[in-house]
Kinemage of the C-alpha trace (Angstrom):
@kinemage 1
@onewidth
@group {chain A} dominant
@subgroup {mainchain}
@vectorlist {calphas} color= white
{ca unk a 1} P 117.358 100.570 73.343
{ca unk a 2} L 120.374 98.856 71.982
{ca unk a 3} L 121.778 102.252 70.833
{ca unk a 4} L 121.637 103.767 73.873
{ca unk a 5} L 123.041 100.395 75.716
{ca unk a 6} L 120.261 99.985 77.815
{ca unk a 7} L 119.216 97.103 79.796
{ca unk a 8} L 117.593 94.428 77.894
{ca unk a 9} L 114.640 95.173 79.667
{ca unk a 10} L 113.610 97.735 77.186
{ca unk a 11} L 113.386 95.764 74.725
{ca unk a 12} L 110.446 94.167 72.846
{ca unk a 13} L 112.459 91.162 72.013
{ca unk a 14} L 115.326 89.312 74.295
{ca unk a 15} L 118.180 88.061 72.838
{ca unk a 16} L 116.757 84.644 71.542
{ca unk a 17} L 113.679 86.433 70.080
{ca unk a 18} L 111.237 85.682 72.861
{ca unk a 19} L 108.529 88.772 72.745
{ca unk a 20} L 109.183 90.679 76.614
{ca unk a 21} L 107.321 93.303 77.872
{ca unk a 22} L 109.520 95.739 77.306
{ca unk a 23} L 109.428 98.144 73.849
{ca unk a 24} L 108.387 101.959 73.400
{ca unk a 25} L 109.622 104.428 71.921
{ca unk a 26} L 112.229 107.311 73.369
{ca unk a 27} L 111.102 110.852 72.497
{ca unk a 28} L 113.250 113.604 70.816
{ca unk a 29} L 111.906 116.303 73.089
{ca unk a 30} L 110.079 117.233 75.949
{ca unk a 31} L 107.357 118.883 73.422
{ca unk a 32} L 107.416 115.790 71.604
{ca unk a 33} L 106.220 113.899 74.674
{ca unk a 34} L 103.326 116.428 75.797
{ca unk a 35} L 102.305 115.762 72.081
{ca unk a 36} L 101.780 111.977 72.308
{ca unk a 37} L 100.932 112.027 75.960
{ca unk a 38} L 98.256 114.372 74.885
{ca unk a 39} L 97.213 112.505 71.369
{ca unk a 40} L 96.641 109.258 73.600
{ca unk a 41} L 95.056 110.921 76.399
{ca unk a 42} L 92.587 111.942 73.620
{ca unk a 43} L 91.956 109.015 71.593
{ca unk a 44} L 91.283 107.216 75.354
{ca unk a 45} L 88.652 109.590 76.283
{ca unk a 46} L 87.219 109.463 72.855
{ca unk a 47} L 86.875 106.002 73.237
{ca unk a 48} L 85.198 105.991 76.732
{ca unk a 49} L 83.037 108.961 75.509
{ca unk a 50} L 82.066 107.177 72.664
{ca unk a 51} L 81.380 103.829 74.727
{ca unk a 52} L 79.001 106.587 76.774
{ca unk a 53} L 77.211 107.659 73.875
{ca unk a 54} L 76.692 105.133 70.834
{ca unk a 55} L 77.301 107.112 67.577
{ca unk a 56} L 78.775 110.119 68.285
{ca unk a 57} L 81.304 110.334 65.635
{ca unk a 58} L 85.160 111.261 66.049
{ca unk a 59} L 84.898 114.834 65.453
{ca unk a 60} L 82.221 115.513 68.034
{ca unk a 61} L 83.970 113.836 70.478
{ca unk a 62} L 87.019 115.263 69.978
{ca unk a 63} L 84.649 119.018 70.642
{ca unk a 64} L 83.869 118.181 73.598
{ca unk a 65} L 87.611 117.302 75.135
{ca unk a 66} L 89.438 120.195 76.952
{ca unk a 67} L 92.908 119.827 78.501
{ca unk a 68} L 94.226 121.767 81.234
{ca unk a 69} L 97.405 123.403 82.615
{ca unk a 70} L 98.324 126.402 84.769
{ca unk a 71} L 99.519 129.382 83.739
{ca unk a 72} L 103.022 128.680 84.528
{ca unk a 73} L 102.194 125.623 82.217
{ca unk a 74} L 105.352 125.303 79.114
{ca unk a 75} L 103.491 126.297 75.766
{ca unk a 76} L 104.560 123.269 74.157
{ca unk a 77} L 101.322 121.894 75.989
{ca unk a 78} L 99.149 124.379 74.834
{ca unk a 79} L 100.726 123.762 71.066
{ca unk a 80} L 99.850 119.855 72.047
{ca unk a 81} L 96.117 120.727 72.770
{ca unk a 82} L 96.291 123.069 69.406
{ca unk a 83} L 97.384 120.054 66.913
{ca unk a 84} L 95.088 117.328 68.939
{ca unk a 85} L 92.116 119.926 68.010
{ca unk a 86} L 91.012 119.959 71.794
{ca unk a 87} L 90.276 122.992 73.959
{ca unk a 88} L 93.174 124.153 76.345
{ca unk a 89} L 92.305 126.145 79.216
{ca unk a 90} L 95.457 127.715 81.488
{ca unk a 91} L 94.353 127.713 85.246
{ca unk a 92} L 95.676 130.485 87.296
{ca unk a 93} L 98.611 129.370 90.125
{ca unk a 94} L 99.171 131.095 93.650
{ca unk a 95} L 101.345 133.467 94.626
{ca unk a 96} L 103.946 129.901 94.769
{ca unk a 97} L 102.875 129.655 91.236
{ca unk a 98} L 101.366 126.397 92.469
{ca unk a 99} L 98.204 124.915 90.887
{ca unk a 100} L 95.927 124.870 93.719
{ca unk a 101} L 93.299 122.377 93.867
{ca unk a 102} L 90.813 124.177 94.058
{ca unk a 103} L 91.313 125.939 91.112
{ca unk a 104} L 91.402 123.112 88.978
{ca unk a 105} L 88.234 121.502 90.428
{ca unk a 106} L 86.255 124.759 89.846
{ca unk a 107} L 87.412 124.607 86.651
{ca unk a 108} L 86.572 121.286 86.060
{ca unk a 109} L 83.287 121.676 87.410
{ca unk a 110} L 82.129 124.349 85.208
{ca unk a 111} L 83.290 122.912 82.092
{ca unk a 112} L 81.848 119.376 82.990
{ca unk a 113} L 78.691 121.838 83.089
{ca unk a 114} L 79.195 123.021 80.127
{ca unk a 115} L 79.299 119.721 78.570
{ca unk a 116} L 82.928 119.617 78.467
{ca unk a 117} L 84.528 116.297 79.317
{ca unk a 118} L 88.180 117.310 80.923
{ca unk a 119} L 90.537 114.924 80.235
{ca unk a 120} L 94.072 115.827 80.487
């Protein structure tokens, strides 16, 4: 934060060394942040599926995630869901190339079926 001058507000210490709310980290890239977006969606949902169903283990959980995006989607995403190990599924977009929602409630439907747990 200090490099870039921003406000102090963005920083996990004030002047006087009094701990704020502020901290983070800026990312290189726009792939960079689908990437840890993604990796902490992940280890959330692992948690909650976990929390759902004492003793699955880490890998199994992680088998069960799938992530979504259209098809109009940027394939850094779809290299995000590749290096989290989680299932990526592009969802087709109108003729606006907008996501509809009711394709991405099918979708979610079916895998949720399927014992999928979407979760991005």
């Amino acid at each position: 934060a200090k490099a870039l001058n921003l406000p102090s507000d963005f920083l996990l210490k004030n002047e006087i060394g009094e701990v704020q709310q502020g901290g983070g980290v800026i990312q290189g890239s726009a792939s960079e942040a689908a990437l840890i977006a993604m990796l902490a969606a992940r280890n959330e949902a692992v948690k909650k599926l976990q929390s759902d169903c004492p003793g699955l283990k880490d890998h199994e959980a992680v088998g069960r995630l799938i992530a979504y995006g259209s098809d109009q989607a940027h394939s850094s995403f779809n290299k995000a869901a590749t290096i989290a190990g989680v299932k990526f599924r592009k969802l087709p977009t109108d003729e606006e190339f907008a996501l509809r929602g009711e394709a991405l409630e099918a979708a979610i439907k079916e895998d949720t079926q399927a014992g999928l747990h979407p979760f991005y």
